[in-house]
N, C-alpha and C positions, 0 to 999 in steps of 0.2 A: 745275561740273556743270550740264546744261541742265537746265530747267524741266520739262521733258516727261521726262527720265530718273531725274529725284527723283519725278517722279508715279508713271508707272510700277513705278520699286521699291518706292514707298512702298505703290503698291492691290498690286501682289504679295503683299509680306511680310501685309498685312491680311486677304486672300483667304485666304493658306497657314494663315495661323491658324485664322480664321471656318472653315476645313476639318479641322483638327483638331479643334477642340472642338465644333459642329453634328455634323458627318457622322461623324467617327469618337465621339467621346466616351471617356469615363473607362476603356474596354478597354485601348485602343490605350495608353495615357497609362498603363497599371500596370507597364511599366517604362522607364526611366531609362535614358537616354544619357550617357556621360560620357566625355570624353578626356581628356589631357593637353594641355600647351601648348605640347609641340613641333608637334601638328598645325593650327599656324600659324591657327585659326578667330580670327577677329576678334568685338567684343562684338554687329556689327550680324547673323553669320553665327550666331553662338552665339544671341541672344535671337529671331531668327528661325525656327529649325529645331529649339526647345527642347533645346536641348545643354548639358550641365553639363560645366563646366571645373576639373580639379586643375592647379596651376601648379605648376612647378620653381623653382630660386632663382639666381639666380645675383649673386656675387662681385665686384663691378667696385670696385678699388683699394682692397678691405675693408671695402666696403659692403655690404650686400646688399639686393638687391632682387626682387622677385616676378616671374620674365617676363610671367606675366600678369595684368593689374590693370585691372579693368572700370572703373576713373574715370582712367586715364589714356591719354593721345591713344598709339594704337597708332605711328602712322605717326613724329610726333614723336619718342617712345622710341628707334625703333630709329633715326631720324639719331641723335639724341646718343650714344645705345651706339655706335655704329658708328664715328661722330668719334674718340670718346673709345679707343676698340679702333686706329685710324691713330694718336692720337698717341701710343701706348705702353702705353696702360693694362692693367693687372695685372687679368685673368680668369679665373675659375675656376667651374664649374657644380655643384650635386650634383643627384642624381638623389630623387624622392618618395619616402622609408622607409615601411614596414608599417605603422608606428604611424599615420603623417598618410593613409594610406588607411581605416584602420580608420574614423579621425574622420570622414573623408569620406563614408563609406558607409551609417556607423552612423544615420545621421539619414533619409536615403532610406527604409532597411530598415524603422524603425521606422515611416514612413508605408505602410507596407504594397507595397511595389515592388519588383518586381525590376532587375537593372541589367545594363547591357552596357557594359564597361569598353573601352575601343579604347585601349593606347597604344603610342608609340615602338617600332620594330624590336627585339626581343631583340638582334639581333646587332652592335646601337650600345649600348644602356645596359641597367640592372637593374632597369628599372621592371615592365616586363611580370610577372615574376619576384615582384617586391616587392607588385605587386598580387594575383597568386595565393596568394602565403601570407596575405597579409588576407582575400582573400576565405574560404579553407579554414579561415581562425580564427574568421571570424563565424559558419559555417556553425551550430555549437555553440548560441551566442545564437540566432539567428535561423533555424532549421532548415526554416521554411514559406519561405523566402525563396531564391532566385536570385541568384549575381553570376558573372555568362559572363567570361569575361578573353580579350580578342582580343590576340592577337602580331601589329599591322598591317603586318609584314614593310616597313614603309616608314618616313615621316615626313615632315614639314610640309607642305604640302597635300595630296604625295601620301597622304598619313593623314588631313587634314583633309574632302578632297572625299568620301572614301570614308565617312566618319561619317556625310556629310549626306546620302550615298545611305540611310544606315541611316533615319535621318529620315523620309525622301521612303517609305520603303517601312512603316516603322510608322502614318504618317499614312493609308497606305494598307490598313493593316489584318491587317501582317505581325505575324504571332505573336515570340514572343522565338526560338523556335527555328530560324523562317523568316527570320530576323530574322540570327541566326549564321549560320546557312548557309549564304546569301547573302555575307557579307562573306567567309567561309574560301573559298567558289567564284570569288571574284572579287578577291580581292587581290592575286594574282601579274601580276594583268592589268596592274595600275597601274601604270608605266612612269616613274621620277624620273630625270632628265639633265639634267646641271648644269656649271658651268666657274667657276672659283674666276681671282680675281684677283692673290691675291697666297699663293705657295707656301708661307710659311714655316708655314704654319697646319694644311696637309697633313702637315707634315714634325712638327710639335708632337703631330699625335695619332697618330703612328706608320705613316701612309699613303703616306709617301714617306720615299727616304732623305734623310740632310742633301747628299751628293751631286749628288742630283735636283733637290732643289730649289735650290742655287747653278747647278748647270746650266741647267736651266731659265731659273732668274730671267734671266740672261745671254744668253739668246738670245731669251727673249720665246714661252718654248713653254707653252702652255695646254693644263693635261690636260682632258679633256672626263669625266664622274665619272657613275655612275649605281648605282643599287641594284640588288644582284645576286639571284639565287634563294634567298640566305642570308640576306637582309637587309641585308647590310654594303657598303659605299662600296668600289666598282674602279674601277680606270683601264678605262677602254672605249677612247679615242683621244686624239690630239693632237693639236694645231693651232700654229703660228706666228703668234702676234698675238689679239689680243683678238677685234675684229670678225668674225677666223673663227673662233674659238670659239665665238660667240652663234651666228653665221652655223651652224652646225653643231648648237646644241642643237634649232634650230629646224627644221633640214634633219632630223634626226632623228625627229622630231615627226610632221613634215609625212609623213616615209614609212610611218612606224607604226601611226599613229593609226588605229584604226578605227570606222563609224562616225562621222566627227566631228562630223556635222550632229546628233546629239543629246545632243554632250558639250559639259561646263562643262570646260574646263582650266584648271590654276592656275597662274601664274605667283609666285614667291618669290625675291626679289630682298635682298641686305647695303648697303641705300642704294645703288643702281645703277636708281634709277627710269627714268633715259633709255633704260640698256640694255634693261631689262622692255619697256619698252615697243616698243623699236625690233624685239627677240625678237619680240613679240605681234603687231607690223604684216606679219613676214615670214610669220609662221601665216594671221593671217585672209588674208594675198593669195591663198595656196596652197589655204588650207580653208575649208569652208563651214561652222565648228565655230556652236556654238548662244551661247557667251559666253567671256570670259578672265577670270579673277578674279587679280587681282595683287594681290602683301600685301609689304610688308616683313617678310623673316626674321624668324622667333623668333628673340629676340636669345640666347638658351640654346643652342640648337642650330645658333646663326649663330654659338656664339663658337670652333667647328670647323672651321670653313670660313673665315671673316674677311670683311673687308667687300671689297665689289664683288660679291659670288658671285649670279650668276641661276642659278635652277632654272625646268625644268618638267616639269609632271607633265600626267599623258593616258593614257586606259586604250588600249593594243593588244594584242596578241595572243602575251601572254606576256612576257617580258624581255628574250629574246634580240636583242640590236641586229645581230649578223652583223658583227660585227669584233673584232679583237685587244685583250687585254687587258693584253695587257705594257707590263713599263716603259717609260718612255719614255727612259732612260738613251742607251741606244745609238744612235737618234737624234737626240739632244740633242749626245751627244759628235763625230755625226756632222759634223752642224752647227757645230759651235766650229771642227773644223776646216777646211771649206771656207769660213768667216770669214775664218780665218786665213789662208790660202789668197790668199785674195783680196786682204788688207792687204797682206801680205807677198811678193805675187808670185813668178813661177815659179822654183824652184830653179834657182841660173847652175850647169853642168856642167862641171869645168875634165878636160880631159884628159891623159894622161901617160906619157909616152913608155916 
């Protein structure tokens, strides 16, 4: 990193502070931000924009470990998960129970705070859910007290950047209910598209058939994947080959986007930093966006998708990308045979009297 780009972020993050605690003060600060760790926030985003973070756990060869762990190197973590996920390794995720929410909240409440819960898609896991009945069981204890539970119809940045909007607008003076209402107004806006590496990972969490993905694997066809109105991971398109894959989550991007000149997009990448990046140079050629923030996958929510996977997220103007969302089966099989076709050359015709 150049000298002048560590300065800058560094009078940033100092500035954003010295603005919270001068100008706004202890108003703004009486409630509490809180995500989970699938929304991809790192410890420099997290201790920046005062964000409190519940982790998830995950499983690797009957180990277990924290996704998120503020004393260790984020970027680091997700190579070695990611390595260890290519050469075989046994992964399994659970999702945060009631109880470890109640823990979590119970200590906030008691300093006199309300909170805003932001986590994971409902339509991906049972956190959202699991956070709701803690919060309706604290109510009891703590009856003067608040806890909002947001459903961010999304995940990893795209639920990340939207938290830190939350941030940016409490710094600025946003009530807790200006505060929800804003995020419920503007969540469907968030836009996540994405293209996975290697199929078998799709086909593990029930998103593709076994089928599809031996077809696929075989012809080298890359489904393009984005979050639907429900929350849940579709096939949007498909591509032939890696490169237009990327080439495509960015062309996506680049048409959508609105606005860009005063948007952060994030870039979430399964150890595929050349790809992130090469994604991120075909955005800034096209747009004139304000920053790219790229993170290594949560390795919890990366262990769905598998390593190689780039995402990006970008708020435009609703979901709909304007293409097909079917399988990609009948073009896959189409493709095998004009393979075949091709190896095999053209049927000889014998005739007969």
């Amino acid at each position: 990193m150049r000298l002048s780009t560590f300065l800058y972020s560094f009078l940033e993050t100092v500035f954003y502070r010295i603005h919270i605690r001068l100008c706004i003060g202890d108003f703004v600060m009486s409630y509490e931000l809180v995500t989970d760790s699938a929304s991809n926030l790192t410890k420099d985003l997290l201790d920046k924009y005062g964000i409190r973070m519940i982790s998830y756990h995950v499983s690797l060869d009957d180990a277990d470990y924290a996704c998120y762990d503020p004393d260790r190197d984020y970027a680091e973590a997700g190579r070695h998960f990611y390595e260890r996920m290519r050469n075989g390794a046994r992964v399994s995720t659970s999702l945060v129970n009631t109880a470890s929410f109640e823990d979590f909240f119970r200590p906030l409440l008691s300093e006199g705070k309300d909170i805003i819960f932001v986590g994971i898609s409902g339509g991906l896991s049972g956190t959202v859910q699991a956070a709701r009945i803690a919060a309706e069981d604290l109510k009891e204890e703590y009856p003067d007290r608040r806890i909002e539970v947001i459903d961010s119809m999304g995940a990893s940045l795209g639920e990340g950047l939207m938290v830190i909007g939350l941030s940016r607008l409490r710094a600025d003076g946003a009530t807790i209910d200006e505060a929800v209402e804003w995020y419920e107004a503007n969540k469907m806006d968030m836009n996540h598209v994405f293209t996975v590496d290697d199929l078998k990972y799709l086909q593990r969490g029930g998103r593709i058939s076994a089928a599809e993905a031996i077809v696929g694997s075989i012809l080298s066809i890359k489904p393009v994947l984005q979050a639907s109105d429900e929350g849940k991971i579709i096939a949007f398109t498909k591509m032939r080959g890696r490169k237009k894959a990327l080439k495509e989550i960015a062309d996506q991007t680049i048409k959508h986007i609105v606005h860009p000149e005063d948007q952060v997009i994030g870039i979430a990448h399964c150890d595929a930093p050349e790809d992130a990046e090469y994604v991120a140079s075909l955005v800034r050629e096209a747009c004139p966006v304000q920053d790219i923030v790229i993170r290594y996958y949560d390795i919890c929510t990366g262990t769905h998708v598998g390593p190689g996977t780039v995402a990006i997220f970008f708020m435009g103007k609703g979901r709909d990308l304007n293409d097909t969302a079917d399988s990609f089966i009948p073009q896959a099989i189409k493709g095998l045979k004009d393979s075949a076709g091709k190896l095999i050359g053209p049927r000889k015709v014998t005739e007969t009297a």
